[in-house]
Kinemage of the C-alpha trace (Angstrom):
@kinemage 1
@onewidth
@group {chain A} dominant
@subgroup {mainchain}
@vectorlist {calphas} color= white
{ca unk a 1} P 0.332 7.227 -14.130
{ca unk a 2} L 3.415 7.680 -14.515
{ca unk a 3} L 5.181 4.463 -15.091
{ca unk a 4} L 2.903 2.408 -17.733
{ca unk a 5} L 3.403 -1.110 -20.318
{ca unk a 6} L 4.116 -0.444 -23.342
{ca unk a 7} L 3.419 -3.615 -26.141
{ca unk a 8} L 6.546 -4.416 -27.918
{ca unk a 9} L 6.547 -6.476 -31.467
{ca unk a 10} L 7.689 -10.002 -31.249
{ca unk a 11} L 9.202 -12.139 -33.399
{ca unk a 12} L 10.192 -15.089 -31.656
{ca unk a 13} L 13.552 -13.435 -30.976
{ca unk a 14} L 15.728 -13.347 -27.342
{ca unk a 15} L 14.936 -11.009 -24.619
{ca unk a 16} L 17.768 -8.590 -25.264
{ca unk a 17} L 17.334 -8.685 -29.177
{ca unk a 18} L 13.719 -7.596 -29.053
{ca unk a 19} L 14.591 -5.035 -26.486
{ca unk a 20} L 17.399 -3.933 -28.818
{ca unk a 21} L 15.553 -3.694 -31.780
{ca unk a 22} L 12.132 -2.389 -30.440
{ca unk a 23} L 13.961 0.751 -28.337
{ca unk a 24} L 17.564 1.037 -31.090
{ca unk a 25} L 19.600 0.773 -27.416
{ca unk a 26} L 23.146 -0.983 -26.866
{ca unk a 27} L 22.820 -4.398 -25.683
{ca unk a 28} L 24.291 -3.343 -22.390
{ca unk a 29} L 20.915 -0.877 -22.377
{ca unk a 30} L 19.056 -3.663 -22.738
{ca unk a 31} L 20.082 -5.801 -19.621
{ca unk a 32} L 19.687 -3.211 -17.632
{ca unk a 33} L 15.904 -3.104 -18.241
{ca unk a 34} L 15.709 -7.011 -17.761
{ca unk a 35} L 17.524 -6.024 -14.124
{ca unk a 36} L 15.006 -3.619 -13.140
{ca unk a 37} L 12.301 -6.111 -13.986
{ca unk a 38} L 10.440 -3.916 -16.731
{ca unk a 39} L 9.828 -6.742 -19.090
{ca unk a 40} L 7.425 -9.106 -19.441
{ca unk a 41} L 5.949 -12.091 -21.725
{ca unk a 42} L 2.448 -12.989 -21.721
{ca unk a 43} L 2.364 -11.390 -18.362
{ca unk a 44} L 4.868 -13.448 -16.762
{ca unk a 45} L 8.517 -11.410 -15.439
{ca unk a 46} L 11.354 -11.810 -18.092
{ca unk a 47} L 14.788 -11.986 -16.130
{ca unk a 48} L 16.884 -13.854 -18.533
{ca unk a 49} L 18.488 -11.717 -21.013
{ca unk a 50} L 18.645 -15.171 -23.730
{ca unk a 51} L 15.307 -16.102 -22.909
{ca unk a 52} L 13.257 -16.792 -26.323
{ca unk a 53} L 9.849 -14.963 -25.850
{ca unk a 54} L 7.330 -16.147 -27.743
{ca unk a 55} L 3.568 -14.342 -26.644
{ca unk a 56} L 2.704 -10.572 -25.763
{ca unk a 57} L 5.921 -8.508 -24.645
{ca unk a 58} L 5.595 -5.731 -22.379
{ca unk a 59} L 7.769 -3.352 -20.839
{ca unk a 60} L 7.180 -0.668 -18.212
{ca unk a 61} L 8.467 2.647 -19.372
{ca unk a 62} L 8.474 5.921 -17.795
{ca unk a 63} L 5.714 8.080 -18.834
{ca unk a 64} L 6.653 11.593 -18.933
{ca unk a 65} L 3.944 14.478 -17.015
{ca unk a 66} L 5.550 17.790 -16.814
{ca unk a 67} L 4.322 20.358 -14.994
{ca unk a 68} L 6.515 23.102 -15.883
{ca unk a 69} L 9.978 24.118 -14.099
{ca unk a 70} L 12.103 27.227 -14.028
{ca unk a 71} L 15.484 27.205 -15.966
{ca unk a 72} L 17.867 29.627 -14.272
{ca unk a 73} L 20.784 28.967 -16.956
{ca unk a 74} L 21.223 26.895 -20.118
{ca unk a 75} L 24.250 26.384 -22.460
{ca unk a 76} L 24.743 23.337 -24.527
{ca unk a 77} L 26.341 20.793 -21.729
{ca unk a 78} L 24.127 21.871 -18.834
{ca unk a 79} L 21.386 23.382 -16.975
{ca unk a 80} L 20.562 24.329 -13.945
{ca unk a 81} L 16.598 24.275 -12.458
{ca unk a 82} L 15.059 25.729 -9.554
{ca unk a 83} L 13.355 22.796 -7.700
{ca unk a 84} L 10.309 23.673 -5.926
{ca unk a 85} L 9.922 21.860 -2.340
{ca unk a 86} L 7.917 18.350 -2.447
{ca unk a 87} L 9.572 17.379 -5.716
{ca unk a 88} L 11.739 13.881 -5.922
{ca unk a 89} L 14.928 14.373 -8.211
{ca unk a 90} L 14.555 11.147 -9.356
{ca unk a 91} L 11.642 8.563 -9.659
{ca unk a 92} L 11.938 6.415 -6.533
{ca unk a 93} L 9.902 3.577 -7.527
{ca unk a 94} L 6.711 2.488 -9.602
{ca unk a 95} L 4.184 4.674 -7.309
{ca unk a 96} L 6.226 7.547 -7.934
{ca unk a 97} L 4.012 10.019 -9.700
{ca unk a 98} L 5.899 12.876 -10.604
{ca unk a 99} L 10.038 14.068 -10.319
{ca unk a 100} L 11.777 16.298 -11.632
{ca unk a 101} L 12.965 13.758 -14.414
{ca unk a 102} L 9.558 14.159 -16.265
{ca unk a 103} L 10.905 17.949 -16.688
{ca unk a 104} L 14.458 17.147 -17.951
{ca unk a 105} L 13.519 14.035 -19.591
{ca unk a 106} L 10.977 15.850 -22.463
{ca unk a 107} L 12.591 19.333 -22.356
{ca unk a 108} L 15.967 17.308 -23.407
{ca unk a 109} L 15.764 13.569 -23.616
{ca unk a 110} L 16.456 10.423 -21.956
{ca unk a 111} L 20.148 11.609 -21.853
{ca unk a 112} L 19.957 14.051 -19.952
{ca unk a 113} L 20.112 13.380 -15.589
{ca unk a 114} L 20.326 15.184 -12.803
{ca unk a 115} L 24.572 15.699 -11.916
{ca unk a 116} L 23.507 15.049 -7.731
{ca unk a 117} L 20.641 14.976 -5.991
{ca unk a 118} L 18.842 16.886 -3.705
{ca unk a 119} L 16.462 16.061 -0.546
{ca unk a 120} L 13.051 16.098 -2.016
{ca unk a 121} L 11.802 18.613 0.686
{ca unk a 122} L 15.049 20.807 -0.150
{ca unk a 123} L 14.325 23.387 -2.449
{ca unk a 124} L 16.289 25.265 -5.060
{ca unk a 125} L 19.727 24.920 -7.746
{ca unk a 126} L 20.079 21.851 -8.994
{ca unk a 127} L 22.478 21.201 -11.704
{ca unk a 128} L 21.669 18.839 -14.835
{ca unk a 129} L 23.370 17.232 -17.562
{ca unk a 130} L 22.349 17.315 -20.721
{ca unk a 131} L 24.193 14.490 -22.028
{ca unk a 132} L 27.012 11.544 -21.304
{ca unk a 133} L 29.369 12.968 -21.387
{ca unk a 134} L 28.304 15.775 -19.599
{ca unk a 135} L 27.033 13.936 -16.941
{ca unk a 136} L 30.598 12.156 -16.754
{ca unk a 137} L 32.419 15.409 -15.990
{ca unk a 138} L 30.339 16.585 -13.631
{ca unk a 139} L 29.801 14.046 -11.618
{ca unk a 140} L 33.814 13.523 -11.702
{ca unk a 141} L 33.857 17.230 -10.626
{ca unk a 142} L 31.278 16.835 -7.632
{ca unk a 143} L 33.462 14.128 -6.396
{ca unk a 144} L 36.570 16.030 -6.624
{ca unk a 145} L 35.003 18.739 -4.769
{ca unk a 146} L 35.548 21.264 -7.668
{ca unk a 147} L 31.862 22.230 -7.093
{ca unk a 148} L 31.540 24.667 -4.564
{ca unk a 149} L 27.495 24.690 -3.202
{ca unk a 150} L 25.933 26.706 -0.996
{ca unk a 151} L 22.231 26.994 1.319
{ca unk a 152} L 20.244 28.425 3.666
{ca unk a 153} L 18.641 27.343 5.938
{ca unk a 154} L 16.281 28.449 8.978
{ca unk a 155} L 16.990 26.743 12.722
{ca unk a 156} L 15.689 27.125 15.708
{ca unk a 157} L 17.333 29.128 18.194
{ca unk a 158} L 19.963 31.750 17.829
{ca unk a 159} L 23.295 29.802 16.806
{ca unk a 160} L 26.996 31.665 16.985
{ca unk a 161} L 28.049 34.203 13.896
{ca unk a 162} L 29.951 31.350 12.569
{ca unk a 163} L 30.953 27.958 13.015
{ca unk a 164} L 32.052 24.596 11.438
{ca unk a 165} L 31.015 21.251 11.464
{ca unk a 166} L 33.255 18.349 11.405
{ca unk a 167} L 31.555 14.862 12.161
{ca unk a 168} L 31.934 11.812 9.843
{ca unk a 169} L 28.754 10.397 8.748
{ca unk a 170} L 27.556 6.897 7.549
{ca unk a 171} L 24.049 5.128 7.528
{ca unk a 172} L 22.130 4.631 10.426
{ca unk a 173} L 21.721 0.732 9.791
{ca unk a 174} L 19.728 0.130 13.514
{ca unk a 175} L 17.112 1.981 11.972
{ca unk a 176} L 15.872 -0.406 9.345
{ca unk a 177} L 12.933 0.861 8.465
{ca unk a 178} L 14.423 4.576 7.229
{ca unk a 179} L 17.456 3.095 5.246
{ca unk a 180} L 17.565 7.005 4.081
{ca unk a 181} L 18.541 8.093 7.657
{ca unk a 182} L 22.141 9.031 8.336
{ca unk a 183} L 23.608 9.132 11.575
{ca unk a 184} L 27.234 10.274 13.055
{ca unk a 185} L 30.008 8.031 13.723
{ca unk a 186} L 33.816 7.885 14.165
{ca unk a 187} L 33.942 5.208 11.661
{ca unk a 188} L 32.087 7.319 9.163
{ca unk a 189} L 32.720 8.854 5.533
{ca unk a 190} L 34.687 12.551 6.405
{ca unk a 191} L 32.066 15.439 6.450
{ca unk a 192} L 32.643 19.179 7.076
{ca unk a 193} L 30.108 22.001 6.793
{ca unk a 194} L 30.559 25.699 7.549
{ca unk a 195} L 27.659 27.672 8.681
{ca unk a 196} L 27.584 32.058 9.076
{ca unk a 197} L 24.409 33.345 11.061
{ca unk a 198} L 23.092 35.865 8.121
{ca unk a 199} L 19.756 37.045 10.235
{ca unk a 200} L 18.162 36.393 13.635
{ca unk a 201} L 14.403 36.639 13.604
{ca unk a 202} L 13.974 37.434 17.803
{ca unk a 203} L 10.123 36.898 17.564
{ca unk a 204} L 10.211 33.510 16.044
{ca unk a 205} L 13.692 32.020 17.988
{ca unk a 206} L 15.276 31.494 14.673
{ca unk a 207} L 18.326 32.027 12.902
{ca unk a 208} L 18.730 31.986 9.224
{ca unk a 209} L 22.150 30.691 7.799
{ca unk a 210} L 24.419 30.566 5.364
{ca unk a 211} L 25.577 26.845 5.144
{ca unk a 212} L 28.946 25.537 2.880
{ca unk a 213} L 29.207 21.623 2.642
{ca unk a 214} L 32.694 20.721 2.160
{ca unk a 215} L 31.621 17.369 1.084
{ca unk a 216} L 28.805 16.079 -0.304
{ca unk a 217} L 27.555 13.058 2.447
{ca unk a 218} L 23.724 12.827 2.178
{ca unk a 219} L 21.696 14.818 5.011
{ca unk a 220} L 25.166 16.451 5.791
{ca unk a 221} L 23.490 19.993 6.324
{ca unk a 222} L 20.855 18.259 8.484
{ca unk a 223} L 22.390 16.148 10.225
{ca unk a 224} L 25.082 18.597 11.445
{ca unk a 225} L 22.505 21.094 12.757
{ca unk a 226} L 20.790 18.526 14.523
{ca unk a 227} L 23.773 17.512 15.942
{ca unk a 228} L 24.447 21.046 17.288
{ca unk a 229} L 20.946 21.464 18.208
{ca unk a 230} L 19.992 23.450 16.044
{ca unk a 231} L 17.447 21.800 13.623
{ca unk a 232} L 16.088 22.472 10.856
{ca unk a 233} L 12.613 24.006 10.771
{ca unk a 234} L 10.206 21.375 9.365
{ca unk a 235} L 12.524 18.654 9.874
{ca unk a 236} L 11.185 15.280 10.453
{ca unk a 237} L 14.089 12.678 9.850
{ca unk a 238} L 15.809 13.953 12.800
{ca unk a 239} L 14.626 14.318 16.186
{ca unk a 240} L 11.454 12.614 15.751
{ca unk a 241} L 9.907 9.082 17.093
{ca unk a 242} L 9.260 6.476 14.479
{ca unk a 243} L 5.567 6.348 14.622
{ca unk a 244} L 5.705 10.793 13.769
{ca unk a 245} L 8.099 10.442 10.690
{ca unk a 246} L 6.316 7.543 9.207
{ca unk a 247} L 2.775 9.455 9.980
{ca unk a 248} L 5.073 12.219 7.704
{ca unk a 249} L 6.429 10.490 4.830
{ca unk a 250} L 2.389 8.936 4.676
{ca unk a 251} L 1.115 12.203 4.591
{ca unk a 252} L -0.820 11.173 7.362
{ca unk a 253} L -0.603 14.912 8.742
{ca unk a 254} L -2.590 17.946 7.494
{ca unk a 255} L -0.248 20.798 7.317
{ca unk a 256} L -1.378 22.034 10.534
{ca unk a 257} L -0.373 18.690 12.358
{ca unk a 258} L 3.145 18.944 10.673
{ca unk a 259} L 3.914 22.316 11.771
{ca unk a 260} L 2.895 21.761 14.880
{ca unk a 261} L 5.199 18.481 15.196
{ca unk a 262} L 8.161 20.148 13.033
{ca unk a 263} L 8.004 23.872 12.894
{ca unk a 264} L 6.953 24.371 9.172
{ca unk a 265} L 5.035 22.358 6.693
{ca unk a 266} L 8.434 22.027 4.777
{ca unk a 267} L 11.640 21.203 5.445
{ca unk a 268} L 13.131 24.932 5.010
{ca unk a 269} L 16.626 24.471 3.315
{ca unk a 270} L 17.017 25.887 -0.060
{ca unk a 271} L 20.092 25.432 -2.410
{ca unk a 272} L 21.459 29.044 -3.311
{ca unk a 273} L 24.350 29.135 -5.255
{ca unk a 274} L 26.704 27.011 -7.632
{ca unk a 275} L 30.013 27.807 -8.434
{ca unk a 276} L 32.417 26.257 -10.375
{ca unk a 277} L 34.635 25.610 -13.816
{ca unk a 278} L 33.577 23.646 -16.963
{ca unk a 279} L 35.475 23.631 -20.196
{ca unk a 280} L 37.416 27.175 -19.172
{ca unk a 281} L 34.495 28.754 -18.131
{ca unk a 282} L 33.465 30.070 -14.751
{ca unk a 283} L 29.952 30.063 -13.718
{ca unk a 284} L 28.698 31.445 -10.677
{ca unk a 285} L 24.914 31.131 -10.114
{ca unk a 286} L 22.506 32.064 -7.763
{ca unk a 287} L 18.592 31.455 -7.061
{ca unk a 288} L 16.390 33.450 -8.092
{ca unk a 289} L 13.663 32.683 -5.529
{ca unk a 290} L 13.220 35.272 -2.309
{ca unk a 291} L 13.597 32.336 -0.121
{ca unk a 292} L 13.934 34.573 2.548
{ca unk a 293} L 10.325 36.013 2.476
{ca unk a 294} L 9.763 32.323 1.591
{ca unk a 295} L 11.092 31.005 4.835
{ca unk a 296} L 9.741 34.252 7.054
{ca unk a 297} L 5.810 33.096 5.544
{ca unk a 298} L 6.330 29.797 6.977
{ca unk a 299} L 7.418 31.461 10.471
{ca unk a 300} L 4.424 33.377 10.388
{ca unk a 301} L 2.291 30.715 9.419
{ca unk a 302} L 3.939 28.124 12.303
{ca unk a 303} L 3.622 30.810 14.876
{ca unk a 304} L -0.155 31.657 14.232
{ca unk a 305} L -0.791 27.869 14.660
{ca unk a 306} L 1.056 27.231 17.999
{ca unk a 307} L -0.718 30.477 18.887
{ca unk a 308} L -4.170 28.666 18.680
C-alpha cells in the first residue's frame, strides 16, 4: 500500500515541534501535514498545530513503489518522462496505489514534482522539476505560455486539414458527481486549440491529428473535439450517460465492454513534443513512442470487436 503510518518519537512536545523534529521540515512543512490530516495521537486525528501530544504519534506518509519509467531527457533542473496510459500524475487520494510520483519521488526526492499535469488516460511528455526552484520557473513559464506543447490524437470521422478551436471553458458544476468534468461557456476561462489532420485511416472512420493548445484549461483538447464532434477515441468523460462513465472510472467494464462503449480501451491522446527556453537554452523534445502504430493497434483491436 501505498500510503502507510509511520510511528514518530514523542516527547511530550506540540504537534508541529514533533513533526519538525521527527521529519527536519520548516514549520510551515509541518502544518501542512496537520491540514491534510496525516497525523495522529493514540489513534485519534491531530488538527491543531499547538496541540501537546502525549501517547503513540502516527503519521501517514507516502510509500514509494516504482515500477520503472522512461527518461527521455535529464539535465540538472529538469526531466522529462514518457507516461504510459492508466498512470495518475499525482496521488489522488489514500486508495491511490501507484502515480507517477513514486517514480520521481525515489529517482530524485521529495523535491522534485511534476511542472503540470496530464489526464491519467493521456499518454506521453511530461515535464518534471527536480527542485524549488525549478518547479517555480516552470510553472511561471507554463502560465505565461512560454511552453509550447503539442499531441495527437485519433477522432472519429474525417475532420478538415486544419482548424482552430476557440471556446472558453470552466467547470461543469450541474454535474456534481464528476467535479473533473469541464464544460463550455461564454463566461469561461479563454481557451484556443489548433488542430492539422496528419492521416485519415478510411477503413476505421478516423482521423489522426496534430493538436496545439494555446492555453492550458484542463480537458481543453477533449473538450474541443467533442465540441466539434469529433471525439476522442476511448473517451468516456464526454458524450457518455452517467451510469457508463461511472461503470468506467469503477472499472466495472472488461476491455471489451469499453471499446465497445468508447472506441478503444484507452483514451488515445498522447503528448508529443515540448518546446521551450530555460536558463538560455532551447530544448525541443519529442516522444519517443510510435504512438502511431500504438493508436492503429487499438483501431484494429476496436474494429475486430464491433465485428463480432
Amino acid at each position: 500500500m501505498p500510503y502507510i503510518k509511520i510511528k514518530l518519537s514523542n516527547n511530550g512536545k506540540k504537534a508541529f515541534q514533533t513533526l519538525k523534529d521527527a521529519l527536519k521540515i520548516s514549520m510551515s512543512e509541518a502544518q501542512k501535514l496537520i491540514d491534510k490530516k496525516r497525523l495522529f495521537c493514540d489513534g485519534k486525528l491531530v488538527e491543531k498545530k499547538n496541540e501537546i501530544l502525549k501517547g503513540c504519534v502516527e503519521l501517514i506518509v507516502y510509500k514509494n513503489e516504482p515500477k520503472g519509467v522512461e527518461i527521455v531527457f535529464e539535465n540538472q533542473d529538469f526531466a522529462i518522462l514518457e507516461k504510459e496510459s492508466g498512470v495518475l500524475s499525482h496521488p489522488n487520494g489514500r486508495h491511490c496505489q501507484y502515480s507517477l510520483c513514486d517514480e520521481i519521488w525515489h529517482l530524485w526526492g521529495k523535491n522534485a514534482c511534476v511542472a503540470h499535469r496530464l489526464d491519467k488516460e493521456t499518454s506521453g511528455l511530461i515535464l518534471i522539476a527536480k527542485n524549488k526552484n525549478s518547479q517555480s520557473s516552470l510553472k511561471k513559464m507554463f502560465e505565461n505560455k512560454e511552453i509550447q506543447k503539442e499531441y495527437l490524437a485519433l477522432v472519429f470521422g474525417q475532420t478538415q486539414d486544419e482548424f482552430r478551436v476557440n471556446e472558453a471553458i470552466n467547470l461543469n458544476n450541474d454535474y456534481e458527481n464528476f467535479k473533473m468534468r469541464m464544460q463550455i461557456c461564454k463566461e469561461g476561462k479563454e481557451a484556443i486549440t489548433e488542430f492539422k489532420k496528419l492521416d485519415f485511416w478510411k477503413e476505421f472512420n478516423a482521423s489522426l491529428l496534430l493538436c496545439k493548445p494555446l492555453t492550458g484549461r484542463q480537458h481543453q483538447i477533449r473538450l474541443h473535439l467533442f465540441h466539434m464532434k469529433h471525439k476522442i477515441l476511448g473517451e468516456y468523460l464526454y458524450g457518455l450517460e452517467k451510469q457508463e462513465i461511472e461503470s468506467i472510472l469503477d472499472h466495472m467494464l472488461s476491455k471489451e465492454e469499453r471499446v465497445k462503449l468508447t472506441g478503444a480501451s484507452r483514451l488515445l491522446l498522447h503528448s508529443q513534443r515540448l518546446k521551450f527556453r530555460f536558463k538560455n537554452e532551447n530544448f525541443d523534445i519529442s516522444s519517443k513512442k510510435d504512438i502511431e502504430q500504438e493508436f492503429l493497434q487499438s483501431l484494429k483491436i476496436a474494429h475486430k470487436n464491433f465485428k463480432n
